[in-house]
PyMOL Python script that loads the backbone (N, CA, C, O; Angstrom):
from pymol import cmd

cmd.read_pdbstr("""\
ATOM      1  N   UNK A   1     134.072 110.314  78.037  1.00  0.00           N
ATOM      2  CA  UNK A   1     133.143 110.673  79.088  1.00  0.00           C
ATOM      3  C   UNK A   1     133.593 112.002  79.686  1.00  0.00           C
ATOM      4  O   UNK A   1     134.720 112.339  80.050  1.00  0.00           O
ATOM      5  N   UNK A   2     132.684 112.534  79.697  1.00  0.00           N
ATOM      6  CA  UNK A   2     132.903 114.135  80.579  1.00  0.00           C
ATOM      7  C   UNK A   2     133.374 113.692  81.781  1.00  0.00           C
ATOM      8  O   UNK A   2     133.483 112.565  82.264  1.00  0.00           O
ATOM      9  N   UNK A   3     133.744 115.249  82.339  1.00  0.00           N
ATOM     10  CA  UNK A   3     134.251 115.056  83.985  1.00  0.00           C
ATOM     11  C   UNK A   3     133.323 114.953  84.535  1.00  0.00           C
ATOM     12  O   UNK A   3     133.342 114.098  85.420  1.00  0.00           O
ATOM     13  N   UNK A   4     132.050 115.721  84.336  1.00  0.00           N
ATOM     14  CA  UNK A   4     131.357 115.771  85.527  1.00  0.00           C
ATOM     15  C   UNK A   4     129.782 114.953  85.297  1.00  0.00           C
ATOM     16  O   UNK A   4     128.707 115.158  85.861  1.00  0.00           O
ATOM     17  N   UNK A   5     130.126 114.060  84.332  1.00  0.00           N
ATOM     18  CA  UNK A   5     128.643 112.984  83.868  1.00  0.00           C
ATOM     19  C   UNK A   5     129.081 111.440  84.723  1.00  0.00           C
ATOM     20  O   UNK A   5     130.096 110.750  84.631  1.00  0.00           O
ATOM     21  N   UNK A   6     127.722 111.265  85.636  1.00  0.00           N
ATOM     22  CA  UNK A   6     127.868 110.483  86.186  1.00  0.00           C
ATOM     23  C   UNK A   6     127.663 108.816  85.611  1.00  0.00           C
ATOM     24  O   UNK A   6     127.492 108.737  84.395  1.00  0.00           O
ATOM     25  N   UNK A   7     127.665 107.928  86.133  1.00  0.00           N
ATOM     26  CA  UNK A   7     128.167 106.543  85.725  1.00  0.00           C
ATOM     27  C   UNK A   7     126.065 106.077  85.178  1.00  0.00           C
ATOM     28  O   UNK A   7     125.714 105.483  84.158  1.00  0.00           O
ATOM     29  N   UNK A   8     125.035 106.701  86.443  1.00  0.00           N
ATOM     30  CA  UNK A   8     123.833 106.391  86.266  1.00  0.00           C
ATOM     31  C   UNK A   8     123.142 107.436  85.878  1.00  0.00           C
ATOM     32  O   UNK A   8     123.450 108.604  86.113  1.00  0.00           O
ATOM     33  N   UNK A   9     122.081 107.019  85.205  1.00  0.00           N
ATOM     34  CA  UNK A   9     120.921 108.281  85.143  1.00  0.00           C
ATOM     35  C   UNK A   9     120.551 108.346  86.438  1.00  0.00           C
ATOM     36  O   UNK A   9     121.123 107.863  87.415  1.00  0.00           O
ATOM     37  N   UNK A  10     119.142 109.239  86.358  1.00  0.00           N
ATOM     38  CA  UNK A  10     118.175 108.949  87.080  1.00  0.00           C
ATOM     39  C   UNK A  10     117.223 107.480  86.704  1.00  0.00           C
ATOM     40  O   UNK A  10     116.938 106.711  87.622  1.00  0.00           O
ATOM     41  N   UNK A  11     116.985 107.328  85.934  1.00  0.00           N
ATOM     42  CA  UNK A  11     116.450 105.969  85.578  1.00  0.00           C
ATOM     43  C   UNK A  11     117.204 104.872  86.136  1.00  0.00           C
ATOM     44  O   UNK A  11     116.556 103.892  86.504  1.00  0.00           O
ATOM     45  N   UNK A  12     118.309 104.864  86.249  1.00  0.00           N
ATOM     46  CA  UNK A  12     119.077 103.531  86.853  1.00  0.00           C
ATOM     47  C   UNK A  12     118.997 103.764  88.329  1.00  0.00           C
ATOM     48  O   UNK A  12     119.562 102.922  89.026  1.00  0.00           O
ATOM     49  N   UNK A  13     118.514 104.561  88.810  1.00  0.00           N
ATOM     50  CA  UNK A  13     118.764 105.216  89.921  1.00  0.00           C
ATOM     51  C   UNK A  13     117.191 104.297  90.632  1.00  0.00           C
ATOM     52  O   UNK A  13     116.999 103.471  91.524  1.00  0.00           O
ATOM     53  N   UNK A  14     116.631 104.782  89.970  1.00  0.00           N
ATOM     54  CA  UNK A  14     114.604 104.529  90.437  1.00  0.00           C
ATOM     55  C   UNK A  14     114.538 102.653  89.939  1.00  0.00           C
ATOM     56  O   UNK A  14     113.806 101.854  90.524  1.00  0.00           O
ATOM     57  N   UNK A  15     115.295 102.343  88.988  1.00  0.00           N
ATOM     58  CA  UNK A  15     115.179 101.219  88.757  1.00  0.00           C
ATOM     59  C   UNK A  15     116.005 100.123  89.741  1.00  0.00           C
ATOM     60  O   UNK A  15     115.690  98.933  89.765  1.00  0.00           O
ATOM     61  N   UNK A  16     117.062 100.661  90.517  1.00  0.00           N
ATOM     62  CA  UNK A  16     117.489  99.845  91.376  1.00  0.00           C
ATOM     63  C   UNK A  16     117.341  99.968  92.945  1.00  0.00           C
ATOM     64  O   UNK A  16     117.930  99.349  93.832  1.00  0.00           O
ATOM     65  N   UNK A  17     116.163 101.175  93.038  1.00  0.00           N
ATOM     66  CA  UNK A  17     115.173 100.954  94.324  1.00  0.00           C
ATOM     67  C   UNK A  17     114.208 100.286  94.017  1.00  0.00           C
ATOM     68  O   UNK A  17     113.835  99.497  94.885  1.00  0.00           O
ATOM     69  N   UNK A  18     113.617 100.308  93.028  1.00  0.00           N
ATOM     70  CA  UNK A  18     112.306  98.925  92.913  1.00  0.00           C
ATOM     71  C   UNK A  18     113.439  98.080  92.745  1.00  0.00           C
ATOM     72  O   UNK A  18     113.440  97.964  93.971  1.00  0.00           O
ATOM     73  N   UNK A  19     114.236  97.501  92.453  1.00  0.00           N
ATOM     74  CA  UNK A  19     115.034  95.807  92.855  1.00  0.00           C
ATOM     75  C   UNK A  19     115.361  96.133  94.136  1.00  0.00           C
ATOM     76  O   UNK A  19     115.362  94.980  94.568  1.00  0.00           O
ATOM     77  N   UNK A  20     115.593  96.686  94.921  1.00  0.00           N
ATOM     78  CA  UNK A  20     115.904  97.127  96.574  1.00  0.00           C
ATOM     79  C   UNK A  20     114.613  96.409  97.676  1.00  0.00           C
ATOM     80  O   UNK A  20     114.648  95.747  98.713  1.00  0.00           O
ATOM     81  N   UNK A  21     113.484  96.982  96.759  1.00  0.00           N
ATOM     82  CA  UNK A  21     112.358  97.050  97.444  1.00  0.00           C
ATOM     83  C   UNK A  21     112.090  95.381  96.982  1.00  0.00           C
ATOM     84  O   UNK A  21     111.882  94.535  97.852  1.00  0.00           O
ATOM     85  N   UNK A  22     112.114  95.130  95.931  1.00  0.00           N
ATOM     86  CA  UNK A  22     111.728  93.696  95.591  1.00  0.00           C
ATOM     87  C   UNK A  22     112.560  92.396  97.243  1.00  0.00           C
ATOM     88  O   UNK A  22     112.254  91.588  98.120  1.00  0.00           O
ATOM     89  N   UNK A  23     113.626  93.087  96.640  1.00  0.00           N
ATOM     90  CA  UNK A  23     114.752  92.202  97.715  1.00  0.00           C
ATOM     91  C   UNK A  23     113.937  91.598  98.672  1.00  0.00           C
ATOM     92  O   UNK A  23     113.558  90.437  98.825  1.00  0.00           O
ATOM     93  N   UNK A  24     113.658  93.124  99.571  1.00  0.00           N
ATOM     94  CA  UNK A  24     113.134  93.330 100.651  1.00  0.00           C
ATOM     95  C   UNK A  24     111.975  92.679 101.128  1.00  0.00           C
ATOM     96  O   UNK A  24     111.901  91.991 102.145  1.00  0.00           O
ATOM     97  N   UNK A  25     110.936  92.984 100.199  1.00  0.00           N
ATOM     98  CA  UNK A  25     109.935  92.330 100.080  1.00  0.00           C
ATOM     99  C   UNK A  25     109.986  90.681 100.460  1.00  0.00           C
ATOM    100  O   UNK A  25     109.509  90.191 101.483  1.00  0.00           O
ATOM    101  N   UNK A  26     110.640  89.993  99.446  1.00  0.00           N
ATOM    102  CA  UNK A  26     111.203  88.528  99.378  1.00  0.00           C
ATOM    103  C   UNK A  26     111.708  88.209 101.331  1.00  0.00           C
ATOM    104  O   UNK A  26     111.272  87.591 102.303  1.00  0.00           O
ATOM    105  N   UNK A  27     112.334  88.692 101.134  1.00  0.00           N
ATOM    106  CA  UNK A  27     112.849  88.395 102.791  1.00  0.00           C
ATOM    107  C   UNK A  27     112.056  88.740 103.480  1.00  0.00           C
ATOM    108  O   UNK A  27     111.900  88.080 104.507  1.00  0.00           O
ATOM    109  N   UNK A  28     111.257  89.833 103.262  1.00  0.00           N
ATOM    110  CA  UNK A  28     110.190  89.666 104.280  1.00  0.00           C
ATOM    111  C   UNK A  28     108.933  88.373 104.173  1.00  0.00           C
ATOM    112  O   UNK A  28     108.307  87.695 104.988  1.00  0.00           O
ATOM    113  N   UNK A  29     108.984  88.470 102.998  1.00  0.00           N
ATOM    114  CA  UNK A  29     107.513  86.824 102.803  1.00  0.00           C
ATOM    115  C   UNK A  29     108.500  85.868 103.597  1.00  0.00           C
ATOM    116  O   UNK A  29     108.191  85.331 104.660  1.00  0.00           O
ATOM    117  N   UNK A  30     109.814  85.706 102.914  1.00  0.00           N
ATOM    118  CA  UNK A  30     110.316  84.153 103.908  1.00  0.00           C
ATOM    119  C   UNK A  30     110.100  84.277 105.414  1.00  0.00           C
ATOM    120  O   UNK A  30     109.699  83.315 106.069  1.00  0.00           O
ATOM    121  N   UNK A  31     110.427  85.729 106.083  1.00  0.00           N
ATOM    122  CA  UNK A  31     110.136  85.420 107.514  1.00  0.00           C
ATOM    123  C   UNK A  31     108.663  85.111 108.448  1.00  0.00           C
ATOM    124  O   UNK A  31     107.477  85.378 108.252  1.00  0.00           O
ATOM    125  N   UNK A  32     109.160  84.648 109.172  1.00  0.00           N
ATOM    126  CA  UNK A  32     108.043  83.956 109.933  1.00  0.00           C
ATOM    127  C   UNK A  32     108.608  82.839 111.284  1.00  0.00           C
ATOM    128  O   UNK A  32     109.778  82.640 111.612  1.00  0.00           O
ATOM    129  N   UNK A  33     107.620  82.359 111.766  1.00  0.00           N
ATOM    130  CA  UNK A  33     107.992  81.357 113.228  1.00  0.00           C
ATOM    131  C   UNK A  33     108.938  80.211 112.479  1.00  0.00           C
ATOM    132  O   UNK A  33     108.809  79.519 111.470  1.00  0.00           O
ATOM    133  N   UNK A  34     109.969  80.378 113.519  1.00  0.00           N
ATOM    134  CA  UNK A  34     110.917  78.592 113.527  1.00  0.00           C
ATOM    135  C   UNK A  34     110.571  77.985 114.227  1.00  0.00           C
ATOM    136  O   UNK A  34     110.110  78.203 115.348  1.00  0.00           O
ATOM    137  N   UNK A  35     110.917  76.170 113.081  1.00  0.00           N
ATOM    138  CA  UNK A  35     110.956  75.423 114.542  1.00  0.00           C
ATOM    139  C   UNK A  35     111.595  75.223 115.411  1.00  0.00           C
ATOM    140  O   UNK A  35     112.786  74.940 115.281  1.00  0.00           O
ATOM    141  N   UNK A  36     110.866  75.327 116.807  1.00  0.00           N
ATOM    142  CA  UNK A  36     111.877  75.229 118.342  1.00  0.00           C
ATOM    143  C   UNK A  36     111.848  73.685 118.618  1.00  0.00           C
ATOM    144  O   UNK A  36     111.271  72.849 117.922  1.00  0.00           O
ATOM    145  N   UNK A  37     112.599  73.451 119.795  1.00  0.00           N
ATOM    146  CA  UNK A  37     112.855  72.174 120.512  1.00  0.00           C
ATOM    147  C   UNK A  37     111.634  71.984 121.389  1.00  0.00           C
ATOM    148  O   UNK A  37     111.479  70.874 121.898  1.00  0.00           O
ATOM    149  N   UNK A  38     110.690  73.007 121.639  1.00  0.00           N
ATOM    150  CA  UNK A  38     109.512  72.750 122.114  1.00  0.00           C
ATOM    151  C   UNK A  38     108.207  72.292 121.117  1.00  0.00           C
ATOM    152  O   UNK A  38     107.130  71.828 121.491  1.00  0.00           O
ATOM    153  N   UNK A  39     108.660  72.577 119.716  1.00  0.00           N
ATOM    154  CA  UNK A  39     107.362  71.963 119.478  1.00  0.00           C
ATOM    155  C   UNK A  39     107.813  72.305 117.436  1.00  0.00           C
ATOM    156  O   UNK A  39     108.698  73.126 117.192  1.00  0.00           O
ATOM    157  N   UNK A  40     107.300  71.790 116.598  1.00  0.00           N
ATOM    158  CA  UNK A  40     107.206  71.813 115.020  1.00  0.00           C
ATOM    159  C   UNK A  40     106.729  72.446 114.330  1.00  0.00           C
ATOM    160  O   UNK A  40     105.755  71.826 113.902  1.00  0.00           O
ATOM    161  N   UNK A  41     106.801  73.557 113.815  1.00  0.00           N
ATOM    162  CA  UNK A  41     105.914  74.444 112.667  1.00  0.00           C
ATOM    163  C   UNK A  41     106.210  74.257 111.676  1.00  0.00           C
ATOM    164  O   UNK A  41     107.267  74.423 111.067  1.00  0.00           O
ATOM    165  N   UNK A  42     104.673  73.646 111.263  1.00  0.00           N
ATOM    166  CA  UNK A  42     105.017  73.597 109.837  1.00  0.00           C
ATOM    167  C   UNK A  42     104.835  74.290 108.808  1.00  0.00           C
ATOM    168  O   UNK A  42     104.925  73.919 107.638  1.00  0.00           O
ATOM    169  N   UNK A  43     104.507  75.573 109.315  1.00  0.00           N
ATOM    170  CA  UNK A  43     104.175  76.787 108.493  1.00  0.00           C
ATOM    171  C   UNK A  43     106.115  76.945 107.621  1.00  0.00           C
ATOM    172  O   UNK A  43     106.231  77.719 106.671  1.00  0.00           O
ATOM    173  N   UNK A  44     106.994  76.382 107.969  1.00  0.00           N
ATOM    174  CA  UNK A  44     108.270  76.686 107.541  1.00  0.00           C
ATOM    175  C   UNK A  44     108.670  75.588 106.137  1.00  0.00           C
ATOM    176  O   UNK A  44     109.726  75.351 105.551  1.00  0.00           O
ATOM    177  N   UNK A  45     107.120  75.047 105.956  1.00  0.00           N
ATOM    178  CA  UNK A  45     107.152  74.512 104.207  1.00  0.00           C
ATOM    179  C   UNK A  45     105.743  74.920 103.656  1.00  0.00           C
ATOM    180  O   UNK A  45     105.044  74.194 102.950  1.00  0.00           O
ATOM    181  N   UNK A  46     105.398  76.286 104.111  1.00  0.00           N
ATOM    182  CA  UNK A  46     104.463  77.014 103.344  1.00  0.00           C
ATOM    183  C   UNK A  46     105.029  77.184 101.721  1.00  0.00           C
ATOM    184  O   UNK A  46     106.089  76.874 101.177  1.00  0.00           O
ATOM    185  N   UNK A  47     104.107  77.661 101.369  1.00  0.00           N
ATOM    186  CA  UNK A  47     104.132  78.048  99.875  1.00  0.00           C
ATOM    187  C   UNK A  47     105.088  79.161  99.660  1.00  0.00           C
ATOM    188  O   UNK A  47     106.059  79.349  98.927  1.00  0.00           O
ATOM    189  N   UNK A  48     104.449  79.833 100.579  1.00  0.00           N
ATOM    190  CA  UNK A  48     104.658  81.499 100.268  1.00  0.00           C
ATOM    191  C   UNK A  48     106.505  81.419 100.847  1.00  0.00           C
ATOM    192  O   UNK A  48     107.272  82.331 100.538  1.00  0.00           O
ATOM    193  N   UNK A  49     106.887  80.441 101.525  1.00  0.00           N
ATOM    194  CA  UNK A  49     108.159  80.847 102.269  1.00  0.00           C
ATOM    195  C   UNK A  49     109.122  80.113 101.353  1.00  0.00           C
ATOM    196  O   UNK A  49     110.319  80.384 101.255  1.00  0.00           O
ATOM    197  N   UNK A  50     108.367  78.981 100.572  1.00  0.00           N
ATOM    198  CA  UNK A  50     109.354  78.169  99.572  1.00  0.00           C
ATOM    199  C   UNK A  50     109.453  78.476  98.717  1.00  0.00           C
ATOM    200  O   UNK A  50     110.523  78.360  98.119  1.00  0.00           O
ATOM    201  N   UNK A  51     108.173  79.151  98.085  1.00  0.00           N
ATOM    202  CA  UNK A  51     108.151  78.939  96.355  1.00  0.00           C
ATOM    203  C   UNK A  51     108.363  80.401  95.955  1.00  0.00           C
ATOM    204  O   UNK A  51     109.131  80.796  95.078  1.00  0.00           O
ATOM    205  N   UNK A  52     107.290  81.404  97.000  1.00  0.00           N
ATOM    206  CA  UNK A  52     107.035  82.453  96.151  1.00  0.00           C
ATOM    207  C   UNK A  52     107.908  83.816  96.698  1.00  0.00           C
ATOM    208  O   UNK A  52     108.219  84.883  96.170  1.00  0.00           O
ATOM    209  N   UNK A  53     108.080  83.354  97.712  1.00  0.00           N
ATOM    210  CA  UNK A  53     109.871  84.511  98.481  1.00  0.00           C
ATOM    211  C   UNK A  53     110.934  84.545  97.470  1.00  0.00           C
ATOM    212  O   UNK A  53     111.338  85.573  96.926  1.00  0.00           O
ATOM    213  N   UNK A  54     111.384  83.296  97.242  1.00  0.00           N
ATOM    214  CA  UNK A  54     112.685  82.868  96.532  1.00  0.00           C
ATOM    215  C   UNK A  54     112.464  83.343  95.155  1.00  0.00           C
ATOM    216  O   UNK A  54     113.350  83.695  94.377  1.00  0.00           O
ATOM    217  N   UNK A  55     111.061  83.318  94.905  1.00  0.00           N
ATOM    218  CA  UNK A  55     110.877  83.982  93.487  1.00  0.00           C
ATOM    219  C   UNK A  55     110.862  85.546  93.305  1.00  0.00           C
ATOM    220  O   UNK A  55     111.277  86.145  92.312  1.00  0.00           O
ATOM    221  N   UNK A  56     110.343  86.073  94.376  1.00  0.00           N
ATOM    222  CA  UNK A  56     110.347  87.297  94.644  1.00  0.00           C
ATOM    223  C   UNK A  56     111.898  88.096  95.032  1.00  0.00           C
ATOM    224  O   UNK A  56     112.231  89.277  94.936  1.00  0.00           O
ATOM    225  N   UNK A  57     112.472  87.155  95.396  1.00  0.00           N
ATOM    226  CA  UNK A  57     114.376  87.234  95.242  1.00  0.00           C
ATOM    227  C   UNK A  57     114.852  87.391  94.736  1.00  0.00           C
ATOM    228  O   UNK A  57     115.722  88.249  94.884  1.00  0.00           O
ATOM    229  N   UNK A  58     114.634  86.443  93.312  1.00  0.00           N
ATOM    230  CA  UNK A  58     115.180  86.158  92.292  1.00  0.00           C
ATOM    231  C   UNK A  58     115.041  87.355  91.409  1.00  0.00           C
ATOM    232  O   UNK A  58     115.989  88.048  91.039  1.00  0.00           O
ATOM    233  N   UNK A  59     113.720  87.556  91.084  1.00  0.00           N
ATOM    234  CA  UNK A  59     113.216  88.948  90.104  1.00  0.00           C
ATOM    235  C   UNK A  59     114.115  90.019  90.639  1.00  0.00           C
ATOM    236  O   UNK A  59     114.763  90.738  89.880  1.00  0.00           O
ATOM    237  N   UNK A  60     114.157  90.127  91.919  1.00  0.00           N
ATOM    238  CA  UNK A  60     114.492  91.640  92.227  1.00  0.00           C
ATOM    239  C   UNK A  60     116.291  91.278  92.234  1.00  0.00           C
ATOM    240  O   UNK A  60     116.869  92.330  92.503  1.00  0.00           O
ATOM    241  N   UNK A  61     117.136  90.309  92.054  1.00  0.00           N
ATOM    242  CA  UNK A  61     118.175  89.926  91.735  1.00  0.00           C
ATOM    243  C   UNK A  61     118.562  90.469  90.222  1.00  0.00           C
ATOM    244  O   UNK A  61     119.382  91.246  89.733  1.00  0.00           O
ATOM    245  N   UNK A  62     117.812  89.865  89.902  1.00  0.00           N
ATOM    246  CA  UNK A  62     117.888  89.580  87.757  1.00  0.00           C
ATOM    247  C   UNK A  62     117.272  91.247  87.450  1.00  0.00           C
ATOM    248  O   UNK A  62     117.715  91.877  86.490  1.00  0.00           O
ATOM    249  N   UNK A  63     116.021  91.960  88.552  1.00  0.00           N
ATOM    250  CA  UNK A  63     115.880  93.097  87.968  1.00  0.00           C
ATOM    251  C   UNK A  63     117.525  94.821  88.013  1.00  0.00           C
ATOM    252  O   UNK A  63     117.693  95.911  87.467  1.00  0.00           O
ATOM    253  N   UNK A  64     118.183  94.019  88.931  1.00  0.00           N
ATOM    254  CA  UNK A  64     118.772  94.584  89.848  1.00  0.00           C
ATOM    255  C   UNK A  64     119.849  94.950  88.772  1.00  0.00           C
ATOM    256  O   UNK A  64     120.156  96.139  88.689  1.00  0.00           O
ATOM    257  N   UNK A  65     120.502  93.972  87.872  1.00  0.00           N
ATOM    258  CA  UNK A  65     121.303  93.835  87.248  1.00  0.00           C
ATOM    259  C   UNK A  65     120.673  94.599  86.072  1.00  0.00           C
ATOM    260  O   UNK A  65     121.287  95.570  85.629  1.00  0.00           O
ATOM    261  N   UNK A  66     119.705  94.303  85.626  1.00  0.00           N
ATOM    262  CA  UNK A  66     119.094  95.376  84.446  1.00  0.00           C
ATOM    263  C   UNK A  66     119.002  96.600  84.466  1.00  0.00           C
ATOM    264  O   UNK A  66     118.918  97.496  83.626  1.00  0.00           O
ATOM    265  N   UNK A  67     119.039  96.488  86.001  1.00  0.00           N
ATOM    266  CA  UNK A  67     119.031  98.442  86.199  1.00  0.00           C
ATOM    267  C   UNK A  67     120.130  98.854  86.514  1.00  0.00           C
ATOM    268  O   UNK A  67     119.940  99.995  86.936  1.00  0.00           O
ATOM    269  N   UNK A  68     121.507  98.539  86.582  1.00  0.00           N
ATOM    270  CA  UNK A  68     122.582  98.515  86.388  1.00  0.00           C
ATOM    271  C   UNK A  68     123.372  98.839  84.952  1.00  0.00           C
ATOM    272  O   UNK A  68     124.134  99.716  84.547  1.00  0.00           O
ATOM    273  N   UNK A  69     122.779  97.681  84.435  1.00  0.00           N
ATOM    274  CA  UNK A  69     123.270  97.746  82.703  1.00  0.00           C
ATOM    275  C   UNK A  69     122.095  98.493  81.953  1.00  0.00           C
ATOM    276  O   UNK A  69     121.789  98.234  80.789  1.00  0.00           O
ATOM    277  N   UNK A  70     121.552  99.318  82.627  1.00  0.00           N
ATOM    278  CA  UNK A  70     120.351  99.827  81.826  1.00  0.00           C
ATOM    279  C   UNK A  70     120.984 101.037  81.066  1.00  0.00           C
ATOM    280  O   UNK A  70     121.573 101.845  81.784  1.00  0.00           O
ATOM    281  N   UNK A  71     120.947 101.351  79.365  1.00  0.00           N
ATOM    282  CA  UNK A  71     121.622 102.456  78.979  1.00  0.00           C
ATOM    283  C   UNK A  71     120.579 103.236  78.124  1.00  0.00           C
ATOM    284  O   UNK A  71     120.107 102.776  77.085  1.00  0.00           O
ATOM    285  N   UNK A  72     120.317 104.226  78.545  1.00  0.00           N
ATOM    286  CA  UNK A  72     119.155 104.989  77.987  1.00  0.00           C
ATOM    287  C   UNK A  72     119.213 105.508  76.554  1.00  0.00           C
ATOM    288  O   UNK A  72     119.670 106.636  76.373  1.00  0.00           O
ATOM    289  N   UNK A  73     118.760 104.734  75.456  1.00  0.00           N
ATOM    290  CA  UNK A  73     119.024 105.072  73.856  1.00  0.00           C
ATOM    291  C   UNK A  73     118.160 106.455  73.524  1.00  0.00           C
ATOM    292  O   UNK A  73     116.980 106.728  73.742  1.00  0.00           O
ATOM    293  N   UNK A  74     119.265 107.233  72.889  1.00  0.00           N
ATOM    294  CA  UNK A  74     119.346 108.190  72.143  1.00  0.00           C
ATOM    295  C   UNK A  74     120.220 109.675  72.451  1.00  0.00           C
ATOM    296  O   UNK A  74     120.224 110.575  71.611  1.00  0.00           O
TER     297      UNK A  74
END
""", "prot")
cmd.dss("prot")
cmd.show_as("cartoon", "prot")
cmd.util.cbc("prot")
cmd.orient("prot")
């Protein structure tokens, strides 16, 4: 490896702000109202906060790592 060639492209670079942004995204769908001692929401076994956040987590987890090990052929 040269001295002055860095570890990422630019491609690994753009590919691990879209997993940044994915993250982000995800945590933002999970947030929303808790339940208090004044009263029960049950918006906190929605769909979107159980099923499809955690999925939206996950991708930008698993994409995160691809754009990491991403090695540009040729």
């Amino acid at each position: 490896m040269e001295r002055n060639e860095f570890p990422f492209s630019k491609e690994n670079y753009i590919l691990m702000a879209i997993s940044v942004v994915l993250i982000i995204l995800g945590f933002i769908l999970m947030a929303g109202p808790a339940t208090t001692d004044a009263g029960f929401e049950p918006d906190i076994f929605s769909t979107r906060r159980i099923v499809i956040a955690p999925f939206v987590c996950f991708i930008g987890f698993v994409s995160m790592m691809f754009a990491i090990l991403y090695k540009k052929r040729g």
